[in-house]
N, C-alpha and C positions, 0 to 999 in steps of 0.2 A: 620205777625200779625194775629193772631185770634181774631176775636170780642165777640166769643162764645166759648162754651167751644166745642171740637170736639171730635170723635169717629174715628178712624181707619185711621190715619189720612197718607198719602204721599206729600213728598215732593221732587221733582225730580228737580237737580239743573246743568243741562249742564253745562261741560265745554267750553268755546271759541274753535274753530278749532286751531289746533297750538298751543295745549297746552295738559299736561297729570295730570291727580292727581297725588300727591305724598302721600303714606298710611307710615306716622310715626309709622306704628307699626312694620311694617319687620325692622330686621339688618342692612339691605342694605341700609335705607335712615333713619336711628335712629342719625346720626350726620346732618341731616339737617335743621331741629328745632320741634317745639312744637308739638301734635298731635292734629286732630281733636277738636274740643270745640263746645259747646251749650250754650248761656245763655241766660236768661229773660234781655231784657234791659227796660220791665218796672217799676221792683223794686218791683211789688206785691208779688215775691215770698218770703218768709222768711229767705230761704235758699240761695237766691243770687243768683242761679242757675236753669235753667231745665234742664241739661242733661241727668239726668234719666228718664225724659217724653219721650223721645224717645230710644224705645225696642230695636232699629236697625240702625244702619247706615253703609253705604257702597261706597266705593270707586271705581264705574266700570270704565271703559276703557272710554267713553265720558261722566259720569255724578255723580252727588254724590246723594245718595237715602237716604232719613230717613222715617221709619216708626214710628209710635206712636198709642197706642191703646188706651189711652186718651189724650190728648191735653187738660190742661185748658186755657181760655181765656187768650190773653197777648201778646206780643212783644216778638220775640226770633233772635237770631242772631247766623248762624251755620260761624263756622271759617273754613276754612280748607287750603292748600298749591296746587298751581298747579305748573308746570314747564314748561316753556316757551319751545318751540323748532323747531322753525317755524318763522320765521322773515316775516312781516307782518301786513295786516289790515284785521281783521276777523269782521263777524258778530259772537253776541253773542247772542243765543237763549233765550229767558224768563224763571226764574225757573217757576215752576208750582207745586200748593200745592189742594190733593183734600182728601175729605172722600172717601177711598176705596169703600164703600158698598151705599154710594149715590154720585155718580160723579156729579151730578148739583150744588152739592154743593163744588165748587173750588174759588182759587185765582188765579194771573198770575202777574209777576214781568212784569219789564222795561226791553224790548231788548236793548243792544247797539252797540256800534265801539270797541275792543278792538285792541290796537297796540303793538305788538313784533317788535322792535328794535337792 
């Protein structure tokens, strides 16, 4: 959620240990469902969506990254798919959202328990 509008914005979103992103854009996992998504789920956008608000996003080996070089104020919800592979009880690290170019100005999600079964 941004309360303001923001500049330069990151958001860095660990995955749980015992688990990998899966990037629906290779061949190799294009049969395993939808790719990546963005949207506003406050409804102020017109167009239903922000995915274009953010320039960048990325699928590394422990976290999912999106850049944004403006962010307006609102609610967004980033989708994505990870694959279990670890049977287990992990901690999960908080994502964490900051202006690149003034780091004081950040937010920080809710750590939790994630369970592989």
């Amino acid at each position: 959620m941004a309360p303001n509008d923001l500049h330069y914005v990151l958001v860095e979103d660990p995955f749980p240990a015992g688990t990998e992103g899966i990037d629906t854009s290779l061949a190799t996992t294009s049969i395993v469902g939808e790719a990546p998504s963005i949207e506003r789920t406050d409804r102020t956008d017109p167009w239903g969506t922000g995915y274009w608000w953010f320039s960048h996003a990325e699928l590394r080996d422990e976290k999912a990254v999106l850049f944004a070089t403006f962010l307006p104020k609102g609610t967004y919800v980033y989708r994505y798919q990870i694959r279990a592979s670890l049977p287990g009880e992990f901690n999960v690290i908080p994502t964490h959202a900051e202006q690149m170019y003034f780091p004081e100005v950040f937010g920080r999600g809710d750590g939790g328990l994630f369970r592989v079964e």
